[in-house]
C-alpha positions as CSV (number, residue, x, y, z in Angstrom):
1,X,-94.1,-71.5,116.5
2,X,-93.6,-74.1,119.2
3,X,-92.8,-78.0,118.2
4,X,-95.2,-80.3,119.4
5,X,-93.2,-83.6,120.6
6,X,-95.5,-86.4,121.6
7,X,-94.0,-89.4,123.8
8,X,-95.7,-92.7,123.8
9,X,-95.2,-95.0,126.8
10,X,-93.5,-98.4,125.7
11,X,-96.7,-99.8,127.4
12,X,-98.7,-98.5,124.7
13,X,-97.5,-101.5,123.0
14,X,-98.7,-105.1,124.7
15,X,-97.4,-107.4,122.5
16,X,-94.6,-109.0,124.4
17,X,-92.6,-109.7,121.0
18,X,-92.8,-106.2,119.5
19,X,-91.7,-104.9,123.4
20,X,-88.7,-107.4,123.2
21,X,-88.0,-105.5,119.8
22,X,-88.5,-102.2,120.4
23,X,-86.5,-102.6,123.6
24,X,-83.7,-104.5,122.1
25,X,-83.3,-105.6,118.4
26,X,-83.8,-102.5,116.1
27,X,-80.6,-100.7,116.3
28,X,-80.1,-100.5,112.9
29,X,-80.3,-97.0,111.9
30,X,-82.2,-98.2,108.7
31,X,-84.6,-100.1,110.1
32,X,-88.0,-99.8,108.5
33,X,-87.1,-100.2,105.3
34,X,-87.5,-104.2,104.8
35,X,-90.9,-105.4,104.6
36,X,-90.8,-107.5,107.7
37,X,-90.5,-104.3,109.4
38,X,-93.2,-102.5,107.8
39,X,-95.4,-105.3,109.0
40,X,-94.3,-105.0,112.8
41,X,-94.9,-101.1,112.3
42,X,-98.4,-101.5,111.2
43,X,-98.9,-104.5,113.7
44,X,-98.1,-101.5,116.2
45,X,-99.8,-98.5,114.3
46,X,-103.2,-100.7,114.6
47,X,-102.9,-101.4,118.2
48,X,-102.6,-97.7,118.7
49,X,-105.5,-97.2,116.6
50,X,-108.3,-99.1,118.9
51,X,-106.8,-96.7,121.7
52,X,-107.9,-93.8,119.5
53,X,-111.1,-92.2,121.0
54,X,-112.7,-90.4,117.8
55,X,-114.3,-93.5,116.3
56,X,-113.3,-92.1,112.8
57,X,-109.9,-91.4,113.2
58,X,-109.9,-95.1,115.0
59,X,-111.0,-96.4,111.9
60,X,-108.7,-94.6,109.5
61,X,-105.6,-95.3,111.4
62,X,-106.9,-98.7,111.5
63,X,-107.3,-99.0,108.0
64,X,-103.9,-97.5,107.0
65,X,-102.5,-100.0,109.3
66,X,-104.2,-103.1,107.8
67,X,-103.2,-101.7,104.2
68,X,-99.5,-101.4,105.4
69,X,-99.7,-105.0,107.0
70,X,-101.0,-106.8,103.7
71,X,-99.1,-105.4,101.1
72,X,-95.3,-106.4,103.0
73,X,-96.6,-109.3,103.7
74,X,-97.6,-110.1,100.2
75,X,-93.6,-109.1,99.5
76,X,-92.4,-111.4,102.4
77,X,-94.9,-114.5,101.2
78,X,-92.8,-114.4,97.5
């Protein structure tokens, strides 16, 4: 069975802050872990989403996204 690799273009991404990021501040091999993080993942994974072209999968990406967002959040506001 063949491995599918997917490679997204940077410019998938448009917010000029997460570019900066992704470019140059997370080379911390366990990045992703604090919930800062999380919430610049999800910032990303629902961006991505409205690109989606099935209007179902848009929403459930979306939704994930949003769900990921609030609940780090909630841990960075304590």
């Amino acid at each position: 069975m063949t491995d599918f690799i997917a490679h997204l273009p940077i410019a998938a991404v448009t917010n000029p802050i997460l570019l900066w990021l992704f470019k140059h501040g997370w080379e911390d091999p366990d990045w992703g872990q604090m919930p800062i993080n999380q919430v610049a993942l999800g910032l990303v994974l629902h961006d991505l989403g409205n690109r989606l072209a099935d209007r179902a999968l848009q929403e459930q990406v979306k939704a994930i996204a949003q769900k990921v967002v609030a609940e780090n959040a909630q841990r960075i506001a304590k």
